[in-house]
N, C-alpha and C positions, 0 to 999 in steps of 0.2 A: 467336843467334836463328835458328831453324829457318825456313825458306824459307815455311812455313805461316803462320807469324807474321808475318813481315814482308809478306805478301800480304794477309793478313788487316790488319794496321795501313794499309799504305798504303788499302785500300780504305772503312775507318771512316772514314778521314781525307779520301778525298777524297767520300765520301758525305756527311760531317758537312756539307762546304762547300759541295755541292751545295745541299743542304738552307735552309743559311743562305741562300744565295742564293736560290732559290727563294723561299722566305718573304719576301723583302728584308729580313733582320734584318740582311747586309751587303752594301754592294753595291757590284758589280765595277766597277774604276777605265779610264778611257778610254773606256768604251762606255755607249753612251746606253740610258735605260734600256726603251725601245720596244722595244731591241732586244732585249735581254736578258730581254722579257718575252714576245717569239717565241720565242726558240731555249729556253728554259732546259728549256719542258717536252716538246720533241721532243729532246730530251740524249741521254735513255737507249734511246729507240727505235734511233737514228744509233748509239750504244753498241754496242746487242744487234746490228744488223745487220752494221755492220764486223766486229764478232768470228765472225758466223756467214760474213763471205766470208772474212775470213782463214783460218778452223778449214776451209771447203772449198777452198780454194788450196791449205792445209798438206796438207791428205788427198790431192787432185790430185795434187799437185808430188812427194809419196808414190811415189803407185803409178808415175806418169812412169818414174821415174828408181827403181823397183825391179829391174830387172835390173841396176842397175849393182853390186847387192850380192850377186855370186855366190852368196857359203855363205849367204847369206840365201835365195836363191831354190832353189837343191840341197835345203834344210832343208827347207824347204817343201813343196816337192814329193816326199820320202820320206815326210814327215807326211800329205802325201793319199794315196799310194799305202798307207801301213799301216792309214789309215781304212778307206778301201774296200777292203783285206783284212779287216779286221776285218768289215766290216757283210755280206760276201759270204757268210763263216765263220759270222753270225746267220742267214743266208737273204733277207737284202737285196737287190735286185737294185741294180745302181750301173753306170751310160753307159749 
């Protein structure tokens, strides 16, 4: 099973439950259901938020620690230096 698939299944899977829950067609064991009828619809906000600080820590923590990848940063910097050849050669002006 391709990594696509398995992202996609577990996510059906924990959406179907969400959902169930949500509706109360079942409901979550140990916890009272006051509570479970605060938290269930601010889920996906708390969701979408953590993924958006993880997804900018991951890009952060990135660039941080981008000189530690020499031929990564050499690379780099030949590919800016061939652009702004290139765009000077169009009549660009570039710095």
């Amino acid at each position: 099973m391709a990594r696509v698939h398995r992202v996609a299944l577990y996510a059906s899977i924990a959406t179907s439950l969400y959902l169930l829950v949500l509706f109360q067609l079942i409901s979550v064991p140990l916890v009272d259901t006051e509570i479970v009828e605060q938290l269930l619809p601010v889920l996906p906000w708390w969701l979408l938020v953590s993924f958006g600080s993880y997804s900018l820590w991951s890009l952060g923590w990135g660039l941080f620690t981008f000189r530690d990848c020499p031929e990564a940063y050499t690379e780099l910097l030949g590919e800016i230096s061939q652009a702004k050849n290139y765009l000077r050669a169009k009549g660009v002006t570039v710095d």
